[in-house]
Backbone bond lengths (Angstrom), bond angles and torsions (degrees), N, CA, C in turn:
res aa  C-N    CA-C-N  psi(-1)  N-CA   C-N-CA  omega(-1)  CA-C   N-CA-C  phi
1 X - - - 1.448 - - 1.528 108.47 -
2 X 1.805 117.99 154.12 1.595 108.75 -163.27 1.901 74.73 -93.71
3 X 1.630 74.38 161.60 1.912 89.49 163.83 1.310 91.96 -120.00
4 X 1.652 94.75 133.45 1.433 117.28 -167.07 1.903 110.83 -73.05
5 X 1.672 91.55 -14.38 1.908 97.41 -179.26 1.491 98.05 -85.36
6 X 1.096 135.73 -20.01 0.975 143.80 -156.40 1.569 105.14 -92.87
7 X 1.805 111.67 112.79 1.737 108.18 -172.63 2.009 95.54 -104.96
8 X 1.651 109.46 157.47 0.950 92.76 175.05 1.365 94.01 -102.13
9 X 1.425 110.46 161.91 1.494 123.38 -166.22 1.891 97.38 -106.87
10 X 1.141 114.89 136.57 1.445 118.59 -174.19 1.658 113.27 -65.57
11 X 1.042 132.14 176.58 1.215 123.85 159.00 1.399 128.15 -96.14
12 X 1.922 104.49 147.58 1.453 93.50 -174.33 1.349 127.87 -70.78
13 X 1.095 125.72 159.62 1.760 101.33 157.65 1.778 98.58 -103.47
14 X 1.440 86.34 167.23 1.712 112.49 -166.77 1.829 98.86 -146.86
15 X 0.997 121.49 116.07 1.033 123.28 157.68 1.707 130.83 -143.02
16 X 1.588 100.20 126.30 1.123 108.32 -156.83 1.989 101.50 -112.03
17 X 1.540 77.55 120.23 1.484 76.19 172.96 1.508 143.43 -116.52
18 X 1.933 118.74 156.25 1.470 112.83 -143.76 1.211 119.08 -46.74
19 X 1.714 115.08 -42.12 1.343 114.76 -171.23 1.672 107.72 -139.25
20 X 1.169 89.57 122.06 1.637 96.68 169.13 1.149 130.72 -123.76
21 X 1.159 114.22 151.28 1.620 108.88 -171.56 1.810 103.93 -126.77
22 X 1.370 96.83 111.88 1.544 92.14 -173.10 1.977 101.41 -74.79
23 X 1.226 132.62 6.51 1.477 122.65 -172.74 1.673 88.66 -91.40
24 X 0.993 106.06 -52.71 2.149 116.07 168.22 1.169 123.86 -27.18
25 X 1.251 102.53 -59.30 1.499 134.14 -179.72 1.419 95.60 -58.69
26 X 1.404 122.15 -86.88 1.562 113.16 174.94 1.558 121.13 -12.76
27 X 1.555 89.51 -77.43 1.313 105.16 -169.07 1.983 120.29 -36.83
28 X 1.433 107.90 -44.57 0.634 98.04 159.65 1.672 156.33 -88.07
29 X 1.382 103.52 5.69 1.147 117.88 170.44 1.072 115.72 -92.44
30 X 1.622 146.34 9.58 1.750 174.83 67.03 1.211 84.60 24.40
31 X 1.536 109.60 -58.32 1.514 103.17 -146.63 1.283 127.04 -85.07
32 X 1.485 102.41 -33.91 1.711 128.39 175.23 1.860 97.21 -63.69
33 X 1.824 113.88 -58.50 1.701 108.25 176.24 1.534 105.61 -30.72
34 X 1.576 92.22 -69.51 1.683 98.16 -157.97 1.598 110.58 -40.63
35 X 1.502 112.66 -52.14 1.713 119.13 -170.42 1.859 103.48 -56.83
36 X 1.224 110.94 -37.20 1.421 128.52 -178.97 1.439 95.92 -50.42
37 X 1.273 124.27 -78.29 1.569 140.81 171.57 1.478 123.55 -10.29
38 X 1.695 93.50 -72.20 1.164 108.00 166.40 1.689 139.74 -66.42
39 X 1.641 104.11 -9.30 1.646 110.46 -169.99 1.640 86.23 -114.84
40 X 1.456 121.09 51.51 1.427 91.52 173.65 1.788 107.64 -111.19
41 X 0.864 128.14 171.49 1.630 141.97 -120.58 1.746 84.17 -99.66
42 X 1.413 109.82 125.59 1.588 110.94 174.61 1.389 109.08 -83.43
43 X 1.398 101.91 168.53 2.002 113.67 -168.53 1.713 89.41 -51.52
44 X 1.762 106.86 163.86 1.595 113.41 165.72 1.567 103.15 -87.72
45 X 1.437 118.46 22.16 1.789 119.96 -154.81 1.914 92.62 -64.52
46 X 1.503 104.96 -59.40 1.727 97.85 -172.29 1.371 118.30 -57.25
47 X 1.217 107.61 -43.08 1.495 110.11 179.15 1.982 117.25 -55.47
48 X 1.184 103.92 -39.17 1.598 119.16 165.81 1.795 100.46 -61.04
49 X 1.078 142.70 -60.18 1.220 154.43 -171.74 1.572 107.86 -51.95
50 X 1.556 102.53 -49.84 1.586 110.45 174.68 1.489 142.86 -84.12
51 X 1.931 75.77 -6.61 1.589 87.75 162.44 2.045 117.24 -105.69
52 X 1.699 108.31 -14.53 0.777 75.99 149.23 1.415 152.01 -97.62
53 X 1.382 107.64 8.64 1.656 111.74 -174.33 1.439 95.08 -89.03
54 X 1.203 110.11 1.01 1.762 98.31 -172.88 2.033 98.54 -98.67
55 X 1.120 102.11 -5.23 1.558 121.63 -168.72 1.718 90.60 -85.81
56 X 1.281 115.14 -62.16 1.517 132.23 -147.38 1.823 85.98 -80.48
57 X 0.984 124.48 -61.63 1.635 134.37 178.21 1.877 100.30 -35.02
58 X 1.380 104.48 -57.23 1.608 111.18 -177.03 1.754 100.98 -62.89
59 X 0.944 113.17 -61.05 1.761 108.70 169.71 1.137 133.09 -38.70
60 X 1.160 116.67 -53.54 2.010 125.41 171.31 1.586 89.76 -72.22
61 X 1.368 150.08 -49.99 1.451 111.75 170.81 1.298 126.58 -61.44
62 X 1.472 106.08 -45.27 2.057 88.91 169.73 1.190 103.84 -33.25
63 X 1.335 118.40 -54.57 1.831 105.80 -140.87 1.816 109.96 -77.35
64 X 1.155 97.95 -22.89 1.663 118.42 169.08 1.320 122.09 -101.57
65 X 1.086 109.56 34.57 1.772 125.78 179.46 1.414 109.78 -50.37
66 X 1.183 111.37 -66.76 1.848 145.21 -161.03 1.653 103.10 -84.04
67 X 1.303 115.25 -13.06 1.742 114.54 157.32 1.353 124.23 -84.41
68 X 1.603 87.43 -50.66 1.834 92.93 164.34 1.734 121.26 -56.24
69 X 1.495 118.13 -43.30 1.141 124.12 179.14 1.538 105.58 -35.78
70 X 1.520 103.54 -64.22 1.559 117.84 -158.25 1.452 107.34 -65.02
71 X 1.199 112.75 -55.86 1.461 111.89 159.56 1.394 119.03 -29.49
72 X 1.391 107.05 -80.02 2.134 100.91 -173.20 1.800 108.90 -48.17
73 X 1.379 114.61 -47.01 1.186 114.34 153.62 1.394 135.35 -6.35
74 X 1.577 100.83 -68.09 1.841 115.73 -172.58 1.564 71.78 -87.95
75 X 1.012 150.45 -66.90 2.282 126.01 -152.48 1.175 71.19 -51.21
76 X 1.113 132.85 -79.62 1.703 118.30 -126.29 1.399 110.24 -56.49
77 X 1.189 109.94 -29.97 1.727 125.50 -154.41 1.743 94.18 -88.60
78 X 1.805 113.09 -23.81 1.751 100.65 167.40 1.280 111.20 -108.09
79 X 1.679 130.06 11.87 1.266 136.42 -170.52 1.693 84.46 -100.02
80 X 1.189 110.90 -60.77 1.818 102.55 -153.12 2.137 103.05 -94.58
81 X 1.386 109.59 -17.18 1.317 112.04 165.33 1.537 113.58 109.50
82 X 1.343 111.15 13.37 1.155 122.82 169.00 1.339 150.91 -51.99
């Protein structure tokens, strides 16, 4: 009969392999740190910087909406003959 307290536990895996070379092995775990080291993630500082001038840029046109208007206005009005 199962006992219901009773969990079955999965099996491990184990795998042992034919040939190893522990100087390999090193070597490459030198190698994986070092690449690790070197690929690590730069500050978000520019990206913050580029959003805010891209913030401040969108603001001074709101606020100068109705200058710009009049302006493209008069090009258009000596570009197309209006």
């Amino acid at each position: 009969m199962l006992n219901p307290r009773q969990r079955v536990q999965p099996r491990r895996f184990h795998y042992e392999p034919r040939f190893y070379d522990p100087k390999k092995e090193e070597r490459l775990k030198r190698r994986f740190r070092a690449e690790r080291l070197r690929a690590r993630p730069k500050s978000k500082q520019p990206h913050f910087v580029a959003v805010a001038l891209g913030l401040v840029v969108a603001f001074l046109l709101y606020l100068n909406i109705e200058e710009i208007a009049e302006r493209a206005a008069a090009v258009g009005g000596v570009l197309f003959g209006g």
